[in-house]
C-alpha positions as CSV (number, residue, x, y, z in Angstrom):
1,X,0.0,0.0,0.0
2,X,2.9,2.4,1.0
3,X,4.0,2.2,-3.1
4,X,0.8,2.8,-4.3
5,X,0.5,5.8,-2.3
6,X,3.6,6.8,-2.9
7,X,2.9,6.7,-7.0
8,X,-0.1,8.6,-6.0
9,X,1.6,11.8,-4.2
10,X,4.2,11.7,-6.7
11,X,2.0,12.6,-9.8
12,X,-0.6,14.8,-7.2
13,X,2.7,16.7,-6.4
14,X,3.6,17.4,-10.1
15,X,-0.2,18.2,-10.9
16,X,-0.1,19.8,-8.0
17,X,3.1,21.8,-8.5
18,X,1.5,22.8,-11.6
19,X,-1.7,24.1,-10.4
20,X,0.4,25.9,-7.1
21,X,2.6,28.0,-10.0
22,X,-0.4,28.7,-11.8
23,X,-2.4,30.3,-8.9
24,X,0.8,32.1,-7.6
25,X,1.1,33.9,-10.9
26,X,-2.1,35.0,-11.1
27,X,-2.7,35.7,-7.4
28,X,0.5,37.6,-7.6
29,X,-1.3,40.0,-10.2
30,X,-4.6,40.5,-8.2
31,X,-3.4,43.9,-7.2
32,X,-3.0,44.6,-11.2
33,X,-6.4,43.3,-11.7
34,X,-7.7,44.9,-9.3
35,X,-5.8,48.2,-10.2
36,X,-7.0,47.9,-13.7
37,X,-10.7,46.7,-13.9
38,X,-13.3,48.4,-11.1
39,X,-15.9,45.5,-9.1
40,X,-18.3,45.9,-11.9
41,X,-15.8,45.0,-15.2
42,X,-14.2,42.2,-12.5
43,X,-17.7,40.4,-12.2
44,X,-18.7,41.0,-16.2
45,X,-15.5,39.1,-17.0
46,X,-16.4,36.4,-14.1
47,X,-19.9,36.0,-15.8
48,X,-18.3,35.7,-19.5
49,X,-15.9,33.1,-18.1
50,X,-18.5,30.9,-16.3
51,X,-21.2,31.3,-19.5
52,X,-18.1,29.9,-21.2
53,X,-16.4,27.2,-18.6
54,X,-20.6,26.0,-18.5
55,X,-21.3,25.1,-21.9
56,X,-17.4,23.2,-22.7
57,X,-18.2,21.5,-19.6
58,X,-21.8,19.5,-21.1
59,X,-19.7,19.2,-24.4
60,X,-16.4,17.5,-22.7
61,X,-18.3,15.9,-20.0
62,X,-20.6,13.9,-22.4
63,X,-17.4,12.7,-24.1
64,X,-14.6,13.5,-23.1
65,X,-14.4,12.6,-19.4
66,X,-15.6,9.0,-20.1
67,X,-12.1,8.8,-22.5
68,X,-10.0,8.0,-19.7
69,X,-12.3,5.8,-18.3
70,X,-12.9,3.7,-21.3
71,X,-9.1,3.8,-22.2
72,X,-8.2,1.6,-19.9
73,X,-11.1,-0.7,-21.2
74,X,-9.0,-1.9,-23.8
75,X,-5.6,-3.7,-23.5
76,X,-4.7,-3.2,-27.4
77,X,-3.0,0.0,-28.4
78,X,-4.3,0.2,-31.6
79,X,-8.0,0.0,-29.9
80,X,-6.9,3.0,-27.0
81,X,-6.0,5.0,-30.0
82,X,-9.7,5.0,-31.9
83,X,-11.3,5.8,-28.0
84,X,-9.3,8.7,-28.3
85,X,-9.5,9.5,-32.2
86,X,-13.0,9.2,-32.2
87,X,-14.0,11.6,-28.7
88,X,-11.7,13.7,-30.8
89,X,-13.7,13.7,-33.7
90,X,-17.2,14.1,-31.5
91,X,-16.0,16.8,-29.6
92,X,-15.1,19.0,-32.3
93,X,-18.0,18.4,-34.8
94,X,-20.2,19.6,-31.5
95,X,-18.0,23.0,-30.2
96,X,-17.8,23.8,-33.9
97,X,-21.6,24.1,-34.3
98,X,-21.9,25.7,-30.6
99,X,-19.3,28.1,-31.6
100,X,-20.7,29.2,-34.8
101,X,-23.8,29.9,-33.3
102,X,-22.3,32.4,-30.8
103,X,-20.8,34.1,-33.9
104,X,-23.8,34.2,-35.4
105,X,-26.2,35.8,-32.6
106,X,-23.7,37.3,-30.5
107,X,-25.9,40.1,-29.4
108,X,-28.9,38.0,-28.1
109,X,-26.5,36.1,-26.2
110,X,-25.0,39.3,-24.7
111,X,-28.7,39.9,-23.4
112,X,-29.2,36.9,-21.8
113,X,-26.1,37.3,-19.8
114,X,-24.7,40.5,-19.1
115,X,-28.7,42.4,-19.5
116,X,-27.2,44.2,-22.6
117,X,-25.8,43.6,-26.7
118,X,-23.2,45.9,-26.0
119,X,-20.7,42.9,-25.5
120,X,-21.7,40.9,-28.3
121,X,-17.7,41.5,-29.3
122,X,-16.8,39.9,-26.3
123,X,-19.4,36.8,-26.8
124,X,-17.7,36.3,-30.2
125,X,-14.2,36.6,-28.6
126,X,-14.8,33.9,-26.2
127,X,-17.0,31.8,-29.0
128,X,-13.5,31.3,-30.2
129,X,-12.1,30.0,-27.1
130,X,-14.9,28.1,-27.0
131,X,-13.8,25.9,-29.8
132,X,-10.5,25.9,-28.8
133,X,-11.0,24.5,-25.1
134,X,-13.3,22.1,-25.8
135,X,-10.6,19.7,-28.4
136,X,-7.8,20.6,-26.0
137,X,-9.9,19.0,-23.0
138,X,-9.6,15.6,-25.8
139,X,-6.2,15.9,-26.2
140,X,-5.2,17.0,-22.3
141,X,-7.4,13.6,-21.0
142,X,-5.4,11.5,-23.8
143,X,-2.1,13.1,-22.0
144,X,-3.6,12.4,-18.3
145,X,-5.0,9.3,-19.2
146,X,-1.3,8.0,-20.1
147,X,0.0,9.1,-16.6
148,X,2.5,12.2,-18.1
149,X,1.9,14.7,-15.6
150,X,4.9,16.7,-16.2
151,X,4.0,17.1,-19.6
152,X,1.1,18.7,-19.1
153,X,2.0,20.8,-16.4
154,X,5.0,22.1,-18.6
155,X,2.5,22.8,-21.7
156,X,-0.2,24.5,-19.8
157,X,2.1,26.5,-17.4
158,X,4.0,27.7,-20.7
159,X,0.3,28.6,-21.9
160,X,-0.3,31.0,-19.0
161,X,2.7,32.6,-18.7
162,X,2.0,34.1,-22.5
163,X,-1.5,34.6,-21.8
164,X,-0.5,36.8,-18.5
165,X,2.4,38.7,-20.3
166,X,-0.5,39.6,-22.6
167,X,-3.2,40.5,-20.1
168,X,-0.5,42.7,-19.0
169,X,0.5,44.4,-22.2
170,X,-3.8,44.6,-23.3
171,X,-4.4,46.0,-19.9
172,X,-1.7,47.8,-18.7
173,X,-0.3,49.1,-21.6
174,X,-3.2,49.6,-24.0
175,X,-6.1,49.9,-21.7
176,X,-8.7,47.4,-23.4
177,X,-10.0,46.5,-19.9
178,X,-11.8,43.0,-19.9
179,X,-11.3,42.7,-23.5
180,X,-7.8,42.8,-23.2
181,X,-7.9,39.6,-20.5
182,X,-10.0,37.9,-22.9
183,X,-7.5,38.7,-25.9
184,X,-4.9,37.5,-23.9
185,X,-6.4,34.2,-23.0
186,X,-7.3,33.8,-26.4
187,X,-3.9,33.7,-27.9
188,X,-2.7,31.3,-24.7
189,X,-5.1,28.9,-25.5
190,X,-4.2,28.9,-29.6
191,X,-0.7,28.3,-28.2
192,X,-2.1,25.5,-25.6
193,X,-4.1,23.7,-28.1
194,X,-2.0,24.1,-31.0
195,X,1.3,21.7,-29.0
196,X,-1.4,19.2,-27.5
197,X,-3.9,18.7,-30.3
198,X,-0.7,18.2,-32.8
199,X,0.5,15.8,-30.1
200,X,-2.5,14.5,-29.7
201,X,-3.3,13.5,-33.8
202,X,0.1,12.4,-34.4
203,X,-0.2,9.8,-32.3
204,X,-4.0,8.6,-32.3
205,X,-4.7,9.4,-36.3
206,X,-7.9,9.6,-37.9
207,X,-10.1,7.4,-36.8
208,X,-13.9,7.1,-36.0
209,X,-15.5,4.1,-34.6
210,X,-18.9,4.6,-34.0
211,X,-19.4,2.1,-31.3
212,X,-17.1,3.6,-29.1
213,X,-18.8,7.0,-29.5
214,X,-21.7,5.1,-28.0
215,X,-20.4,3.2,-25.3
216,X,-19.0,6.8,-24.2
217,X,-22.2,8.8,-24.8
218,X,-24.0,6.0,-22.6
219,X,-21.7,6.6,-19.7
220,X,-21.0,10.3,-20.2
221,X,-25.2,11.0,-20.5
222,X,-25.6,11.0,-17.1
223,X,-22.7,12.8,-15.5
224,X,-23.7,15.9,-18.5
225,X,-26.7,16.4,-15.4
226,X,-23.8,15.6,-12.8
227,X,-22.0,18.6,-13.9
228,X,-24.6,20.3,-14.5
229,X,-25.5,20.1,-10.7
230,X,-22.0,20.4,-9.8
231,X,-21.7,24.3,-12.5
232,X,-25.1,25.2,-10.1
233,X,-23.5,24.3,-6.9
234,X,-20.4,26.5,-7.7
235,X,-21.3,29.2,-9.5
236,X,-25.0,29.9,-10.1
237,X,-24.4,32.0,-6.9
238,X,-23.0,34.7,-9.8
239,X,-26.1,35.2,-12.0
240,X,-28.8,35.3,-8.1
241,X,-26.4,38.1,-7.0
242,X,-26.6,39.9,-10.2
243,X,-30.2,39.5,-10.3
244,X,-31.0,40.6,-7.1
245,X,-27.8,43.6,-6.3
246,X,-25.6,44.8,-8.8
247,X,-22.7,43.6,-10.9
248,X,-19.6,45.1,-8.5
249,X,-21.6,42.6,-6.2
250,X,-20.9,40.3,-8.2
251,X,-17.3,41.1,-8.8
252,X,-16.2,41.6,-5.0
253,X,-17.7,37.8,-4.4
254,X,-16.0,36.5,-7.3
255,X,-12.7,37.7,-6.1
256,X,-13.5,36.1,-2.6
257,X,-14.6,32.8,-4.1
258,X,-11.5,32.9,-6.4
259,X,-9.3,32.7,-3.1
260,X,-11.0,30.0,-1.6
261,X,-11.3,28.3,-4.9
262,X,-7.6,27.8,-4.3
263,X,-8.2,24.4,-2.3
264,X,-9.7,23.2,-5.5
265,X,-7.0,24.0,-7.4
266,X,-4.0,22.9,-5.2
267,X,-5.6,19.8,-3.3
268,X,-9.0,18.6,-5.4
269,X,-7.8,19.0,-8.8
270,X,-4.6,18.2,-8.8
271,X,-5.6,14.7,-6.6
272,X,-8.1,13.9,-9.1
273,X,-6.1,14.5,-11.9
274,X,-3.9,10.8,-10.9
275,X,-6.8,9.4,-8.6
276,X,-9.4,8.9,-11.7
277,X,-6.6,7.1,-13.8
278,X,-5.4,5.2,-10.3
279,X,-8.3,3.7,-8.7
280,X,-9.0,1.8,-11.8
281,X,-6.1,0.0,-11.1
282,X,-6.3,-0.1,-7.9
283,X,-10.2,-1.7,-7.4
284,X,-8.2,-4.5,-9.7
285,X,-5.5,-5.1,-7.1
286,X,-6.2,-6.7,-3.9
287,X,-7.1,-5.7,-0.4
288,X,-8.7,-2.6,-2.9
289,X,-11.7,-1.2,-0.1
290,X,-9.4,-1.5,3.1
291,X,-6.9,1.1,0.1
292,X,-10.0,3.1,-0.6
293,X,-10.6,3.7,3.2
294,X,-7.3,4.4,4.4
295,X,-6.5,6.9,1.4
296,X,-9.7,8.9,2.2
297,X,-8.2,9.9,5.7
298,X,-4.8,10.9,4.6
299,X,-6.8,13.0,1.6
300,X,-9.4,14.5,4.3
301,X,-6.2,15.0,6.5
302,X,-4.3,17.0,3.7
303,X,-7.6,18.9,2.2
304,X,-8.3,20.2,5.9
305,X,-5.0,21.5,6.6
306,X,-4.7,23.4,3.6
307,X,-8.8,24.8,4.3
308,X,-7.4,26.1,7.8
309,X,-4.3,27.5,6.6
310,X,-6.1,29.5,3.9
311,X,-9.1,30.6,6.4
312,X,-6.6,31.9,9.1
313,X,-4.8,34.3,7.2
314,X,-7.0,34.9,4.6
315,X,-8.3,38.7,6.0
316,X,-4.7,39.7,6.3
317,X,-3.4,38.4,2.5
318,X,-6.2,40.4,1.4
319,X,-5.5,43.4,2.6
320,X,-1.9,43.0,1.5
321,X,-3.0,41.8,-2.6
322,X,-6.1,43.7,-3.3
323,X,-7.7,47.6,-4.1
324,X,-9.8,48.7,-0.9
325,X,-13.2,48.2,-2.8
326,X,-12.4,44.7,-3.1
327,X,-11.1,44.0,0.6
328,X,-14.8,43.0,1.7
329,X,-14.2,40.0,-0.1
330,X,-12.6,38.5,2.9
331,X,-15.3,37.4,4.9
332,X,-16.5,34.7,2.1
333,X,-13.6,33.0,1.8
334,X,-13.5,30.6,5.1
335,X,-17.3,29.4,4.6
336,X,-16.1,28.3,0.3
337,X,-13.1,27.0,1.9
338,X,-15.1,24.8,4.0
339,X,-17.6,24.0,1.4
340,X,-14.4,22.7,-0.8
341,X,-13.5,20.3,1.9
342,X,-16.8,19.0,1.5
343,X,-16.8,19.3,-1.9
344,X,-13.4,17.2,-2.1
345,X,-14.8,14.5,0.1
346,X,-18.0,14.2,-2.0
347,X,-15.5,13.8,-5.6
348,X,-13.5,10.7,-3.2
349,X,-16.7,9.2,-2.0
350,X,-17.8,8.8,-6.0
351,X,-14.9,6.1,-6.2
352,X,-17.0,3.0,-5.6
353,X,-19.9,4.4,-8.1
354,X,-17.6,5.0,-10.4
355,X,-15.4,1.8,-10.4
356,X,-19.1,-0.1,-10.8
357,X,-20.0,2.4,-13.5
358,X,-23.0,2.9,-11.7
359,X,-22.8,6.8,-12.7
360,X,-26.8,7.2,-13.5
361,X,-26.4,7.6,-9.6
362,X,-24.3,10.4,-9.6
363,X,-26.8,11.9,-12.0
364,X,-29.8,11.7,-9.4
365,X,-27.0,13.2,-7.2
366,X,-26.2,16.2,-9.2
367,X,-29.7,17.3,-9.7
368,X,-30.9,17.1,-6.1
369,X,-27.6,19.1,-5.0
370,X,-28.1,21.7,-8.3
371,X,-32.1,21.9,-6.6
372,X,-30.8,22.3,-3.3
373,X,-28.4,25.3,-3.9
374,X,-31.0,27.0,-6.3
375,X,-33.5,26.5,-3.6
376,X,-30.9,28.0,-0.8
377,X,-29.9,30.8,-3.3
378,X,-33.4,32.1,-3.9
379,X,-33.6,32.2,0.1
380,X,-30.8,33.4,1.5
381,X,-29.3,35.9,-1.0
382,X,-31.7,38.3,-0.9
383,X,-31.6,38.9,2.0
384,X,-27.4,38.3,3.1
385,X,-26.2,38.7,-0.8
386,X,-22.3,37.4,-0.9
387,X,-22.4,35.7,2.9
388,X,-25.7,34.2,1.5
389,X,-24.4,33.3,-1.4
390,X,-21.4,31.9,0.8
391,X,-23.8,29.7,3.0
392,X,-25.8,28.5,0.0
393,X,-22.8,26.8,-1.5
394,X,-21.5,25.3,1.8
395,X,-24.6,23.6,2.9
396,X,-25.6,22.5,-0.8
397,X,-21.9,20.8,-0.9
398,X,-22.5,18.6,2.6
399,X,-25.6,17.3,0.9
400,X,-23.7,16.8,-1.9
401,X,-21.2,15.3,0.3
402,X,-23.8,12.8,2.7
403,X,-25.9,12.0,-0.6
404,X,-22.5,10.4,-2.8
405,X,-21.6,8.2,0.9
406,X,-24.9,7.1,0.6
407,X,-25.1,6.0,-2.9
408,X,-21.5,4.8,-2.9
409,X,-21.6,2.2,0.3
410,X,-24.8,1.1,-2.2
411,X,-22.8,0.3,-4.4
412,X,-19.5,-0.3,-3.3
413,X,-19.3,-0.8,-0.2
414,X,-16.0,0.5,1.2
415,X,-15.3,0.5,5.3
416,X,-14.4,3.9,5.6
417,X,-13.9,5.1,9.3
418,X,-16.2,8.4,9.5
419,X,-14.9,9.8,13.0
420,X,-11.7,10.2,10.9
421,X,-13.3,12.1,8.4
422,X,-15.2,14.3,10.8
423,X,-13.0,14.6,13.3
424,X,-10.3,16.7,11.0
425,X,-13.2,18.6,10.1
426,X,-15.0,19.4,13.1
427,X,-11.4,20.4,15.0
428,X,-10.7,22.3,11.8
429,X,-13.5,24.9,12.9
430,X,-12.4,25.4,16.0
431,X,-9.2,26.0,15.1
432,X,-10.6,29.0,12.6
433,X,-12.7,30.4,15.5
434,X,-9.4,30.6,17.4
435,X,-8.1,32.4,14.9
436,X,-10.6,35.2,14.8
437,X,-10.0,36.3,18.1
438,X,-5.8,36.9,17.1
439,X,-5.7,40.5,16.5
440,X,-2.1,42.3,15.9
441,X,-1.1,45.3,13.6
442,X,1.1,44.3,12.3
443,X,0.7,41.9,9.3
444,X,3.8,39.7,9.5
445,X,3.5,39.1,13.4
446,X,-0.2,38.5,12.7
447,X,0.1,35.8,9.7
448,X,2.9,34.1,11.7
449,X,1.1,34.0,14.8
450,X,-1.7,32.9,13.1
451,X,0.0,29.7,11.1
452,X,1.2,28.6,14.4
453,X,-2.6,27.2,14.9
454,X,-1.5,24.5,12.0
455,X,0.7,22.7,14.1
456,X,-1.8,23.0,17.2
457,X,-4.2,21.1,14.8
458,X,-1.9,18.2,14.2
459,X,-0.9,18.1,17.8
460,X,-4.3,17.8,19.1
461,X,-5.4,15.1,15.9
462,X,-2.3,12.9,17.7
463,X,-3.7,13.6,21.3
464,X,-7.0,12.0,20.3
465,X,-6.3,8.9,18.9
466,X,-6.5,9.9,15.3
467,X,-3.1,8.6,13.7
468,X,-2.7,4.8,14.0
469,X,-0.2,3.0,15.4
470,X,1.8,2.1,12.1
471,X,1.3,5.7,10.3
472,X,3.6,7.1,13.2
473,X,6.4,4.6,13.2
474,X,6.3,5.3,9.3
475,X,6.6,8.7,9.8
476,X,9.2,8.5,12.3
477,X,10.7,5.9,10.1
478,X,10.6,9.1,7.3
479,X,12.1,11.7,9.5
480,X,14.7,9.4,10.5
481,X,15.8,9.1,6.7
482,X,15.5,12.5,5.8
483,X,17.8,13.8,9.2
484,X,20.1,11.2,7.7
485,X,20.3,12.1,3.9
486,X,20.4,15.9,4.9
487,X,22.9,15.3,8.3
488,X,20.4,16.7,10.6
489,X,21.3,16.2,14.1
490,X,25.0,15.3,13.2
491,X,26.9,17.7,15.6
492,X,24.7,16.3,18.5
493,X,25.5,12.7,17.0
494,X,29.6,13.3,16.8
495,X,31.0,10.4,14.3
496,X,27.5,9.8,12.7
């Protein structure tokens, strides 16, 4: 087991490497942003982006997604190759359509999201983008699904480092506001797609088998209302605050969800970029459940560390990164945070649905969760806006969360120890409130003070039972290896 999880953090540490350098750089330019585009052009590009990110995600999911897991269906080459040739072939015939339709009524499609056909430029802008993301999401699951993380990582990081030098030269330099950003991302995607799609072809071909269009359509159809649920339960919020307050609203809560977004992007995404490929394998192998259970702990371990860390020091990063009219954003970030743990529990518990192929259950699942959070957004934002919002998408995702256990241990049943789930959580709260109450000027002695509450966490986790017996001789067994390799302790150890 200690190999397999070894394999595991090694490609979630590259993806996650990736994704960590990605967020940096464009954290690192929120103050630009923020400089640059006022609340209200910060939430009309947010709206743009998710109208966008919405519609590639029913086209990719459909196919796309189930490429990986139909890959590994087949042990001939020759075989793997049409699975990926042919979602190839699906997915752009599709975006193509979609995309000439944007360019084709751009302006009624600029009423029906930002209220006006004065950015029917920018719909036709992103209609290009479009296209482009949807057959790069072909080729970057072909890439995945062949276990290169450091090739992707190197392509996409390359990809944003142009489109940033851009945003910079459209914004800064020549003032084109959120057309500028969307210029920018334009030409990084071209760059992107261009390298992987070329990849991609030269080594799959030109090939179409319709049967394996089908066989993927059958078990893509039901995670399209999956993902649906899952686009409502993170980012329908946008459209109820715009509807009911005003588009700098929207921008302010988009900047605060952006931050605690973050434990998507560094622990979620980069875990289930190796985890969907790996527990294929691994529901092969033996003693699979008693793997299944005693990785969800360590993930639930890592995923709330990383919540609290971000939660604690959030108000005081904030302050330091972004324009005064955006500072309110703060307050949001701990309650997405938390929704994210539960978010990242719910995408683990999907493991035993998903190795039975059993996904017309996450389907049910995604559409009780998307009428949850439209229920809780028509309730409570009115009335709080963003902290509505906020609570909305944090209750919706523990649904999300206790529905997926449910269905899973149906399914699959896998003896996963719960107080070792909750516990991390539930001490993980605590451990925030604390931190409320820490109140010093100065911003350095106040962040430091305030990250010292990390190690209190995992101090008080080993004071009630939580690590096992054979996880701390393996750790000790780990620092003991390291103080060796690195000569740690040698002057107290003379001759060592």
């Amino acid at each position: 087991m200690w190999q397999e999880l070894k394999k595991l953090l090694r490609h979630t540490a590259v993806y996650g490497a990736g994704s960590l350098l990605t967020k940096l750089v464009g954290f690192l330019l929120i103050p630009f942003y923020t400089h640059y585009l006022r609340p209200s052009a910060y939430g009309t590009l947010e709206l743009l982006d998710l109208t966008l990110s919405l519609v590639a995600l029913l086209v990719n999911v459909w196919v796309t997604i189930p490429l990986v897991r139909f890959y590994y269906d087949f042990s001939d080459v020759e075989e793997k190759k049409k699975v990926v040739s042919t979602a190839l072939w699906a997915v752009s015939f599709i975006a193509l359509v979609l995309s000439s339709l944007a360019m084709i009524f751009p302006k009624n499609l600029s009423m029906w999201i930002l209220k006006s056909p004065d950015y029917a430029y920018y719909v036709q802008v992103i209609a290009v983008s479009f296209f482009l993301n949807c057959i790069n999401s072909v080729a970057w699951n072909y890439v995945r699904a062949k276990q290169r993380s450091v090739l992707i990582v190197s392509i996409n990081l390359c990809g944003m480092v142009v489109a940033l030098v851009l945003n910079i030269f459209f914004v800064g330099y020549l003032k084109l506001g959120v057309l500028g950003v969307l210029y920018g991302s334009l030409i990084g995607n071209i760059l992107v797609t261009g390298v992987l799609v070329i990849q991609t072809i030269r080594e799959v071909g030109f090939r179409f088998d319709s049967r394996k269009l089908k066989i993927m359509a059958v078990f893509g159809a039901p995670l399209v209302f999956t993902n649906i649920g899952a686009f409502v339960l993170n980012f329908s919020d946008r459209f109820f605050l715009q509807h009911y307050s005003v588009v700098s609203v929207v921008g302010i809560y988009a900047l605060g969800y952006k931050f605690g977004f973050m434990l998507s992007f560094l622990v979620i995404q980069p875990f289930s970029m190796i985890w969907s490929v790996r527990m294929y394998e691994i529901a092969a192998g033996q003693n699979a459940r008693q793997v299944f259970s005693k990785f969800s702990v360590y993930f639930c371990l890592v995923l709330t560390t990383c919540g609290i860390g971000l939660s604690i020091v959030i108000k005081d990063v904030i302050r330091i990164m972004a324009a005064p009219d955006f500072r309110p954003a703060y307050r949001i970030v701990p309650l997405i945070a938390l929704a994210y743990v539960f978010q990242g529990l719910s995408y683990y518990f999907q493991t035993g649905i998903l190795v039975q192929k059993k996904t017309i259950y996450m389907g049910i699942m995604g559409f009780i969760g998307a009428a949850s959070n439209i229920a809780l957004n028509f309730l409570l934002i009115p009335r709080f806006q963003g902290m509505g919002a906020a609570w909305a998408t944090a209750l919706s995702f523990f649904l999300m969360a206790v529905l997926t256990y449910s269905f899973s241990q149906q399914t699959y049943p896998i003896p996963y120890r719960l107080w070792k789930v909750c516990l991390p959580v539930g001490l993980g709260i605590v451990i925030y409130l604390i931190s409320t109450v820490i109140s010093i000027n100065s911003l350095f002695l106040s962040i430091s003070a305030k990250l010292l509450l990390i190690p209190v966490f995992w101090v008080l986790l080993y004071v009630l039972g939580f690590f096992d017996k054979d996880e701390i001789e393996k750790a000790k067994s780990i620092v003991g290896v390291l103080m060796a390799r690195y000569g740690w302790g040698a002057a107290a150890l003379p001759g060592s």
